[in-house]
C-alpha positions in Angstrom: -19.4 105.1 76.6 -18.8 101.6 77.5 -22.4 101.0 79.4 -24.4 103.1 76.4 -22.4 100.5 73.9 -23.4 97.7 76.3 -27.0 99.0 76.9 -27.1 99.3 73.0 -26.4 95.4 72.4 -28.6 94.6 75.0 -31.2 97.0 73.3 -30.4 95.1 70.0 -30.5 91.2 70.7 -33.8 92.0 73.2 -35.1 93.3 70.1 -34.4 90.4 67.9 -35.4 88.3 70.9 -39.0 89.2 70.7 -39.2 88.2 67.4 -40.7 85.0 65.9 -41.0 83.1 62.3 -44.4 81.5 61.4 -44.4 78.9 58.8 -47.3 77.8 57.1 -48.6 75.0 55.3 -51.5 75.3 52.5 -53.0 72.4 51.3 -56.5 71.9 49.3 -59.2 69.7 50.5 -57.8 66.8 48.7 -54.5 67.6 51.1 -52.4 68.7 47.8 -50.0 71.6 48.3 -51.5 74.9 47.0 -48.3 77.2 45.4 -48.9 81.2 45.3 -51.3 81.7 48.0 -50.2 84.4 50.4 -50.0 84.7 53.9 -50.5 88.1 55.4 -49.6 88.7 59.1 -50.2 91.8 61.0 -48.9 92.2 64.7 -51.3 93.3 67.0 -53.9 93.2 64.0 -52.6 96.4 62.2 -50.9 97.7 59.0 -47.3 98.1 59.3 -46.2 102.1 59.3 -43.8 103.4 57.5 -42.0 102.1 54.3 -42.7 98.3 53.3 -40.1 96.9 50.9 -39.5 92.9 49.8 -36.6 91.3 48.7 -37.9 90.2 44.9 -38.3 92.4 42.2 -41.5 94.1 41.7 -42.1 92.8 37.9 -44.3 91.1 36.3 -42.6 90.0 32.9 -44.4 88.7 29.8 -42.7 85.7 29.0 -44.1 82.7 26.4 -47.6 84.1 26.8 -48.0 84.1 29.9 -47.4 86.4 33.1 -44.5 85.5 35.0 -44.6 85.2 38.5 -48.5 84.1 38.3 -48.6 85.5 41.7 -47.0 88.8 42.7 -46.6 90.5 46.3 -45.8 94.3 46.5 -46.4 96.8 48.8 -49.0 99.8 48.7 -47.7 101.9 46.4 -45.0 99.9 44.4 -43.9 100.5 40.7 -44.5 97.5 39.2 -42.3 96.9 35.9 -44.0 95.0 33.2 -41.2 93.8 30.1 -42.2 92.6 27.2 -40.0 89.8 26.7 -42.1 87.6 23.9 -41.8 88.0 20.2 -45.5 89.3 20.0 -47.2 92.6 21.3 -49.2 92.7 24.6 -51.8 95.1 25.7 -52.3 94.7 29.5 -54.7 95.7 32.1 -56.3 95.9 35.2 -59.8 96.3 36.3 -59.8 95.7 39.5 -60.8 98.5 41.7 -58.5 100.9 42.9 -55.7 99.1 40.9 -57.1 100.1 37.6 -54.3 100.2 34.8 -54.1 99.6 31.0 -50.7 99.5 29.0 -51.2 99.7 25.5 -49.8 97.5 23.0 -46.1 97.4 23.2 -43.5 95.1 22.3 -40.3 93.0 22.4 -38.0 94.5 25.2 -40.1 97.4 25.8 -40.7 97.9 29.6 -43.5 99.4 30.9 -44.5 100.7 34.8 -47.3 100.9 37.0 -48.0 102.4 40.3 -50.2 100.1 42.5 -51.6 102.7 45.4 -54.4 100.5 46.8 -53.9 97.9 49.3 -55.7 94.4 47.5 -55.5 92.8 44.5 -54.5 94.1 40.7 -56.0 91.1 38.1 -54.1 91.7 35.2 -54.6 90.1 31.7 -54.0 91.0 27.6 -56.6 92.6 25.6 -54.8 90.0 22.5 -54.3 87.1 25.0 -57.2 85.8 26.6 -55.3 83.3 28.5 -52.8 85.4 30.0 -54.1 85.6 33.8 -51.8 87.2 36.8 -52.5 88.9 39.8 -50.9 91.0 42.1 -51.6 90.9 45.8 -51.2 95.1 47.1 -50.5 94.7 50.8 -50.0 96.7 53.4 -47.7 94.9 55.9 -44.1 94.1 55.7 -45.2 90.6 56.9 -46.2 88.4 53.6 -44.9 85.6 51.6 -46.1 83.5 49.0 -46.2 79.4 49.2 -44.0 77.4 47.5 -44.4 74.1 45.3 -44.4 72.6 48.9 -47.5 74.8 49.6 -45.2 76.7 52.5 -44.7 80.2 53.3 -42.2 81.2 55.9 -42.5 84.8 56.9 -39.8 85.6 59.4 -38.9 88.4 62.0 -42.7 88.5 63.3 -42.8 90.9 66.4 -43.7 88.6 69.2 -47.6 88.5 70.1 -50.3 89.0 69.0 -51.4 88.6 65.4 -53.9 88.7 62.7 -52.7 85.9 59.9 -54.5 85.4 56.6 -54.3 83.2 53.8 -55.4 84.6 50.3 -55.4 82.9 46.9 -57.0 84.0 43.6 -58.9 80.9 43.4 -59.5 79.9 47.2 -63.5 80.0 47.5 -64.0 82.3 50.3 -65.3 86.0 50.8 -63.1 88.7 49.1 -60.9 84.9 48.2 -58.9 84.5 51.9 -59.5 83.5 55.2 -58.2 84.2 58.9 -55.5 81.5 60.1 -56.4 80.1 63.5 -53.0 81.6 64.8 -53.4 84.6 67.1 -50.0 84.9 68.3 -46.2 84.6 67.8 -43.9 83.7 70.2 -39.9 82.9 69.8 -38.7 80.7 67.7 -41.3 78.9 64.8 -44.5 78.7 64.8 -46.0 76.3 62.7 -50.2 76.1 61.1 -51.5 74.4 58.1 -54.6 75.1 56.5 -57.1 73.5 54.1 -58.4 75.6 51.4 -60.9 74.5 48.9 -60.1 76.2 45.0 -62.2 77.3 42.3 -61.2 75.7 39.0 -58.5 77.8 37.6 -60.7 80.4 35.5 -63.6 79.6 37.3 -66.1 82.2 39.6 
């Protein structure tokens, strides 16, 4: 019993062993951070199997007319809540492909939910509200996090080697809005890339 415990740990820490973080930095042209853009990474270039879960909360509240996060990551198939927190009613929608949704108007404290079941993007806004604007990146690997203020994402407990990393914002002026990191593998311990994106004016197409 003692050796199978032993072999267990050793199982266990080897595990966790082969496993790296990658940081990365997003910066625009003009070499200013870039907040909400989101790093996807997918060991040995494939979707992750099984259940994906993150440790936020898969809501989108509206809050002072406006959605709140700007940016949302959830994983194929989430229930998305979406309160009503303002004074006012809200009407919102989707028309993105394979994301489509519409929530008709509802108001203060009244909580509404969506199922998301298409890996890529849900652009959400208000039928009253034309400046409301959100989006909600659908992926399908357990490897994605958003930038911060900084413009750095840290996505942690990547399986060591190789990888397919990319960067995707909803204004970042490139096909489909993203674009393949230079990084093609993970090793232990950090590994570090920054990238320079060039936005769209907020709005703009």
């Amino acid at each position: 019993m003692r050796f199978i415990a032993t072999l267990l740990l050793i199982v266990f820490f080897s595990s966790k062993a082969l496993a790296g973080t990658l940081s990365v930095t997003v910066r625009s042209t003009d070499g200013k951070p870039v907040q909400d853009a989101v790093v996807m990474v997918y060991p040995g270039g494939q979707p992750t199997r099984g259940p994906i879960t993150f440790p936020w909360p898969y809501r989108v509240a509206q809050q002072n007319i406006q959605f709140t996060p700007f940016v949302l990551i959830v994983p194929v198939g989430a229930e998305v809540a979406f309160p009503n927190l303002d004074k006012v009613r809200h009407h919102v929608y989707s028309f993105s492909a394979g994301n489509k949704f519409e929530l008709k108007l509802y108001g203060r404290e009244e909580n509404r939910t969506v199922r998301l079941p298409t890996a890529g993007v849900a652009a959400i806004g208000c039928n009253i509200h034309d400046q409301m604007v959100g989006f909600i990146r659908v992926v399908d690997t357990a490897y994605a996090a958003k930038t911060d203020a900084a413009g750095v994402a840290t996505i942690s407990d990547v399986p060591s080697g190789s990888v397919v990393a990319r960067v995707w914002h909803p204004y970042l002026r490139a096909m489909k809005n993203e674009k393949t990191l230079a990084t093609t593998s993970v090793g232990n311990g950090t590994t570090r890339e920054t990238m320079a994106v060039e936005l769209r004016p907020q709005g703009g197409h």
